[in-house]
C-alpha positions as CSV (number, residue, x, y, z in Angstrom):
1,X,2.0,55.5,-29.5
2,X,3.8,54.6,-26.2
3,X,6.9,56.7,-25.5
4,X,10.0,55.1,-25.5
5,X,10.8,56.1,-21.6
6,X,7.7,54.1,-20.4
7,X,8.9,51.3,-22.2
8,X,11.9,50.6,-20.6
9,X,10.3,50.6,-17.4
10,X,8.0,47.8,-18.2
11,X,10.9,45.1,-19.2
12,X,10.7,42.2,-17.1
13,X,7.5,43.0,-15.9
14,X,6.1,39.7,-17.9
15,X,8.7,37.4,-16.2
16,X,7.6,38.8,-12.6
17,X,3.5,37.8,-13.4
18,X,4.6,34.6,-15.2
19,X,6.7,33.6,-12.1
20,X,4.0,34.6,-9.7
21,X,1.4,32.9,-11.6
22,X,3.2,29.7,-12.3
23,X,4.9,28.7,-8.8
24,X,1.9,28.4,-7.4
25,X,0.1,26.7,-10.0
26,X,2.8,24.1,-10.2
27,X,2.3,23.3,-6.4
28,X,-1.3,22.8,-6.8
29,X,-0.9,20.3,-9.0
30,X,2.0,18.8,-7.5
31,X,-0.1,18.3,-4.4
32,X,-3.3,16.8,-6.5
33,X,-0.8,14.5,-7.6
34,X,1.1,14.0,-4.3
35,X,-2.6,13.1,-2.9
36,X,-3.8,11.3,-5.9
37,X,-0.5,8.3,-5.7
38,X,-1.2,8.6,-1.7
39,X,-4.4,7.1,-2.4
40,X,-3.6,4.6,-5.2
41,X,-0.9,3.2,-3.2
42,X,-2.9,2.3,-0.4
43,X,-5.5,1.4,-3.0
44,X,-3.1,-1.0,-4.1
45,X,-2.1,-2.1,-0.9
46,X,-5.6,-3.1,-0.2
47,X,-5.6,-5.0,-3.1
48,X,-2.8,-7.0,-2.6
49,X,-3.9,-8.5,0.9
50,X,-7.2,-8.7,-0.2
51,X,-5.8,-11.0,-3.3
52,X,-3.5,-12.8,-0.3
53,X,-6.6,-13.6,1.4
54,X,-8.2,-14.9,-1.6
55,X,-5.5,-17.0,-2.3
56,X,-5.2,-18.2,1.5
57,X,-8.8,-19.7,1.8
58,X,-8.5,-21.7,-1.1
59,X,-5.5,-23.6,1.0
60,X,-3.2,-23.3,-2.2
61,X,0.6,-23.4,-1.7
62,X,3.2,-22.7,-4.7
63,X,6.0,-25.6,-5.4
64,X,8.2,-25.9,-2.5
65,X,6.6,-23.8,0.0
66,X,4.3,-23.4,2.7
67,X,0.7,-21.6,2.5
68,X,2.2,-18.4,5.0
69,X,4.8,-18.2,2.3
70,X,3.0,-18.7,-0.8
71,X,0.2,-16.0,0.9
72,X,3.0,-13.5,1.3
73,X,4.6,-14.4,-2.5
74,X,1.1,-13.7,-3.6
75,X,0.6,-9.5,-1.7
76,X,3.9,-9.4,-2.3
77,X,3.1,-9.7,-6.5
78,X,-0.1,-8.0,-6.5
79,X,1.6,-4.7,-4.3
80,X,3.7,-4.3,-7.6
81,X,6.6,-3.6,-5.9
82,X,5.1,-1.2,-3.6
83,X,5.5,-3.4,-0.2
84,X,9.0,-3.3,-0.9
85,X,9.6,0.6,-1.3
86,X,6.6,1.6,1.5
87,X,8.6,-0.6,4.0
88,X,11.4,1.3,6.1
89,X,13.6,-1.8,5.7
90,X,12.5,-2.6,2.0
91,X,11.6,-6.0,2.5
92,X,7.8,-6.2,2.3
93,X,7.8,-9.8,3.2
94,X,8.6,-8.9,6.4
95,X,5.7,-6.5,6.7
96,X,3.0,-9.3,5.8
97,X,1.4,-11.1,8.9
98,X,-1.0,-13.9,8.4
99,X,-2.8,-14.7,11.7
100,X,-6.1,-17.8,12.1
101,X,-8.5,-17.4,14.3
102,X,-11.7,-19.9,15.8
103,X,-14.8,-18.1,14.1
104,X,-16.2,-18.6,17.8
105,X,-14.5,-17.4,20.4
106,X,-12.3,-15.1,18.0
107,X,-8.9,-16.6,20.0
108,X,-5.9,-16.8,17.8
109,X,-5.0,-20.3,16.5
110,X,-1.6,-21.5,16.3
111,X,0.2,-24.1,15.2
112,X,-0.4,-27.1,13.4
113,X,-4.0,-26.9,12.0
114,X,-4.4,-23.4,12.7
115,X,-5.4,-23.0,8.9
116,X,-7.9,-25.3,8.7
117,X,-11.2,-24.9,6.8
118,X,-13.8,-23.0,9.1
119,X,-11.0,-21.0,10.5
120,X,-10.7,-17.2,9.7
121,X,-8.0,-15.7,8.4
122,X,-6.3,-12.3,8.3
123,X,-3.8,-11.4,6.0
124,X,-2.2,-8.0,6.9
125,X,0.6,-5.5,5.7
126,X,1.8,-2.8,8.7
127,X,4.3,-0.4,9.5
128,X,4.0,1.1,5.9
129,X,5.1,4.5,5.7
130,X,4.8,6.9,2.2
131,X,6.9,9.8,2.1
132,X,5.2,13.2,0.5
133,X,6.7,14.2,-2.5
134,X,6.1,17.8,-1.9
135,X,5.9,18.7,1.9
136,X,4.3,22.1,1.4
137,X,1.3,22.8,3.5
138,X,2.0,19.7,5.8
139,X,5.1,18.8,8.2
140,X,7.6,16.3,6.2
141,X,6.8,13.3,8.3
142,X,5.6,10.0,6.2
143,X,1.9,9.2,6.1
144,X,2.0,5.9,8.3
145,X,-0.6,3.0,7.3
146,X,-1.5,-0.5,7.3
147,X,-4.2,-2.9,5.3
148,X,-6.0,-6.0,6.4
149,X,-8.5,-8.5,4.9
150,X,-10.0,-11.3,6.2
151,X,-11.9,-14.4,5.1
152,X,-13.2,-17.5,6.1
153,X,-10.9,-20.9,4.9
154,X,-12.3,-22.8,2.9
155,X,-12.7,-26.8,4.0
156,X,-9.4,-28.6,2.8
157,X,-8.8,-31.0,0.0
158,X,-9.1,-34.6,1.9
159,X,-5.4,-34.5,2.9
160,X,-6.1,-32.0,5.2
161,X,-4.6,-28.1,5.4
162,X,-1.6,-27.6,3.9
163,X,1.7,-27.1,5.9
164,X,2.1,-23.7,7.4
């Protein structure tokens, strides 16, 4: 049977393990976490221009806009909101660049006609930045990234490409 002198100098002694057991334990997983949405939100990211493109070569537009436009509406709806809260200024759309280029000489096309079938196209979201939720091990800067897809357009209906 313990004495009760030894008993009083163990008090607390439960709290000080627990403490020392859990703190680091909770930033484990916190960073497993913090690296895990890292990687879904440029997963998603990479989904969302890859839908853009897939939208772009089929020389689609939504009602009362042009393709660049409906292209951007399109990332900017598959990024479920992310494009908005990755970009420093919150306005994704503004992040979203769609650029043609001739599938020979791999010169940029502008202009009128630059989206026309045979064309390549590269839809692409930069200047993203995700801040860590837990800074621990690493400096507090934002991971900086950006996506890109590309494609081939499709030929045009008969009417031609659509209005940029």
């Amino acid at each position: 049977m313990p004495q009760p002198c030894c008993k009083r100098g163990r008090r607390g002694g439960v709290l000080v393990e627990s403490a020392l057991a859990v703190i680091p334990m909770l930033a484990v997983l916190f960073g497993i976490l913090d690296f895990a949405f890292a990687i879904f939100v440029k997963n998603t990211m990479s989904f969302a221009v890859r839908q853009g493109v897939r939208y772009a070569v089929t020389s689609r537009t939504m009602a009362g806009m042009g393709q660049d436009n409906s292209i951007k509406t399109v990332v900017n709806t598959y990024s479920l909101g992310l494009g908005n809260a990755l970009s420093p200024d919150h306005n994704g759309m503004n992040r979203i660049t769609i650029r043609y280029y001739d599938p020979i000489t791999l010169a940029e096309v502008t202009g009128t006609g630059s989206n026309a079938g045979g064309n390549i196209v590269v839809v692409a979201a930069s200047g993203l930045s995700w801040a860590w939720l837990i800074p621990l091990l690493r400096d507090a800067t934002p991971l900086q990234f950006a996506v890109a897809s590309a494609d081939i357009m499709e030929g045009s209906p008969v009417t031609g490409p659509p209005s940029r």
